[in-house]
C-alpha positions in Angstrom: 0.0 0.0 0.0 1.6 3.4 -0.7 0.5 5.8 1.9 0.4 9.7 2.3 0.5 11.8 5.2 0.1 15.2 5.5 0.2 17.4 9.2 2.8 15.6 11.5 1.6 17.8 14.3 0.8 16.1 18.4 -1.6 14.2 16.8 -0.8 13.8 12.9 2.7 12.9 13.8 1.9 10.2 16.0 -0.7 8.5 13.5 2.0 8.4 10.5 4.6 6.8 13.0 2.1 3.9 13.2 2.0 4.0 9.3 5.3 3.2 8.8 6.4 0.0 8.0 2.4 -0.8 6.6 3.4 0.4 3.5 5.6 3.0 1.5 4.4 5.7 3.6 5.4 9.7 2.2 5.1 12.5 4.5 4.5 16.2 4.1 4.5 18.8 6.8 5.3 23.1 6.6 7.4 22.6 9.1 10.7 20.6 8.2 11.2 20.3 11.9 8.3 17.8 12.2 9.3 15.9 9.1 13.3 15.1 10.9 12.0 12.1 12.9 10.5 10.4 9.9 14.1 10.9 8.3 15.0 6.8 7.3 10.9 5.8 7.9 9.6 6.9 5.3 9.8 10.0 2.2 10.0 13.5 2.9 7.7 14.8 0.8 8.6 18.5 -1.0 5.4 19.2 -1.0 1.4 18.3 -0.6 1.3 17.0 -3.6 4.6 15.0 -3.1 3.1 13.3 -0.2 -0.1 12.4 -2.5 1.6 11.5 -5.9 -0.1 7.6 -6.8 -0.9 7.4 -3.3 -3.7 4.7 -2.4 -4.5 6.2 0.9 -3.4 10.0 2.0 -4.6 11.2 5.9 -4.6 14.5 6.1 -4.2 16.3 9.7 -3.9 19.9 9.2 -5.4 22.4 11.8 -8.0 24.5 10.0 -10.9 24.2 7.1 -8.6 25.9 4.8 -5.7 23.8 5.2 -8.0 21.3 4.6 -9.1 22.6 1.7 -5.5 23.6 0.6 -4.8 20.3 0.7 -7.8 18.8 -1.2 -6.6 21.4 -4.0 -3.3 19.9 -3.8 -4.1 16.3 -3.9 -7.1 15.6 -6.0 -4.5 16.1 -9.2 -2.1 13.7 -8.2 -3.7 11.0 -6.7 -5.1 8.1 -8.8 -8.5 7.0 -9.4 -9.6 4.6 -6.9 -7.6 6.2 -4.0 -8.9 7.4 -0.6 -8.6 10.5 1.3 -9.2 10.4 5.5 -9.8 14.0 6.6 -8.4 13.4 10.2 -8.5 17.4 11.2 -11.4 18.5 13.1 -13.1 20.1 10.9 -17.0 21.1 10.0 -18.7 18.6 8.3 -19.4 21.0 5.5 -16.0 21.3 4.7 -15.8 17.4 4.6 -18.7 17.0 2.3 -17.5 19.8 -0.1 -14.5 18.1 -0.7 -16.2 14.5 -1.4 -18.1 16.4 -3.9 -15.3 17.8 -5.5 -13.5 14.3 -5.2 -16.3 13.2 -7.2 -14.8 13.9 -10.6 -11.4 12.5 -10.0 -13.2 9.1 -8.8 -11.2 9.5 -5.3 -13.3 8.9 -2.4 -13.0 11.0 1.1 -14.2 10.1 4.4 -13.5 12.1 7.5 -11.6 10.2 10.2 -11.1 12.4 13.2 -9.4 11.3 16.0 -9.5 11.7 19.5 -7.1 10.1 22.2 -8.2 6.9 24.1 -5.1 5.6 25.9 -1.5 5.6 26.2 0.3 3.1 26.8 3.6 3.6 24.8 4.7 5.5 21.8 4.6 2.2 19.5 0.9 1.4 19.9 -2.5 2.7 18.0 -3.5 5.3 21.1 -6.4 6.8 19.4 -10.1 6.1 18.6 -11.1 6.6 15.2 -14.4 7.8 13.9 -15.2 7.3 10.2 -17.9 9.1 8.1 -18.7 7.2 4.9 -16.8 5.3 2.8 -17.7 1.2 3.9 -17.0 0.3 0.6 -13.5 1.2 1.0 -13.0 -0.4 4.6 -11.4 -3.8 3.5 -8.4 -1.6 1.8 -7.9 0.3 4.7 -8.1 -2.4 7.4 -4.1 -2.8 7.7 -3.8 1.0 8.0 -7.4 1.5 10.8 -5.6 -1.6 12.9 -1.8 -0.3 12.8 -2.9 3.6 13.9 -6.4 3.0 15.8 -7.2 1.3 19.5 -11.0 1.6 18.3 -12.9 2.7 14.6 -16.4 3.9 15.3 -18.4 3.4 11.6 -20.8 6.5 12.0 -22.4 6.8 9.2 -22.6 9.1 6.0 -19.8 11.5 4.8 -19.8 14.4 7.5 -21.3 12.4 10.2 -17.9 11.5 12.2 -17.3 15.1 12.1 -20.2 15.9 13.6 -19.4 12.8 16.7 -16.2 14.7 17.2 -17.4 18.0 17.9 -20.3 16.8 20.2 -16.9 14.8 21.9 -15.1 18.1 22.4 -17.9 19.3 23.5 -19.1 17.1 26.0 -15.4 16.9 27.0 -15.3 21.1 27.5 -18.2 20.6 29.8 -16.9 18.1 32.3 -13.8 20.4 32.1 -16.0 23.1 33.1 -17.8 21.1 35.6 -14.7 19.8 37.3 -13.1 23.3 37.7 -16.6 24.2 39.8 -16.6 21.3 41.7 -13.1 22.4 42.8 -14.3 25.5 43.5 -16.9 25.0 45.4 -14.6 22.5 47.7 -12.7 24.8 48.3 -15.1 27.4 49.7 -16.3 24.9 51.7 
């Protein structure tokens, strides 16, 4: 499997280590800093598109809609018919579903994938849960690459739809931040 990663951020970085060795895994982040401890794992992508070029599989875990989007712009002409792209960055769902459509056309499909953190145990095992949106027909391909970076996947349902799981879990998260911080408060006053 030849596999594309782009965003080796806290979380991006740690999902492409997983990656390598599954496959001929390329990497692309801005920062060549985050790219020096894939030196000898895998290529060092020049560029988004390097990172894409006849890529079956490219994650994608950027910060923002745009970079998203950036990167959709960047891909869709370089990777082959057939492949898949896994939004991993939080994003809106909208943004997710705009970017299936425009995968249409190139026959690429996209499903978001967010992540969020289950357990760590060491820095060599899957430490994230994985929620997918869309994309079933594709999940026999991407087996070898869900068990290698992934404690748990979570099939949602349609395109958009994990998205929307992973803001509802930040959000329920935020609150029993909140909630904890005025329990602690109120202890103390106490």
């Amino acid at each position: 499997m030849k596999i594309g990663f782009i965003g080796l951020g806290a979380m991006g970085g740690r999902l492409a280590a997983q990656l390598a060795g599954i496959g001929e895994l390329t990497v692309f982040d801005a920062s060549q800093r985050a790219m020096e401890p894939f030196t000898g794992r895998a290529l060092l992508g020049a560029s988004i598109a390097d990172a894409g070029a006849s890529a079956d599989v490219v994650g994608v875990c950027v910060r923002t809609g745009a970079q998203v989007a950036d990167c959709v712009d960047a891909l869709l002409p370089v990777m082959k018919r057939g492949s898949v792209l896994m939004i991993h960055s939080t994003v809106s769902p909208e943004d997710v579903r705009a970017a299936a459509k425009r995968a249409e056309s190139h026959e690429i499909t996209v499903i978001d994938a967010p992540v969020t953190v289950t357990r760590y145990e060491t820095t060599d095992v899957p430490f994230v849960c994985m929620m997918i949106g869309g994309g079933h027909a594709v999940d026999d391909r991407l087996q070898p690459l869900l068990e290698a970076c992934a404690t748990d996947v979570v099939h949602v349902g349609p395109i958009g739809s994990a998205m929307s799981l992973k803001i509802i879990n930040n959000l329920v998260s935020l609150v029993q931040i909140i909630v904890a911080e005025e329990a602690f408060r109120l202890a103390t006053r106490g």
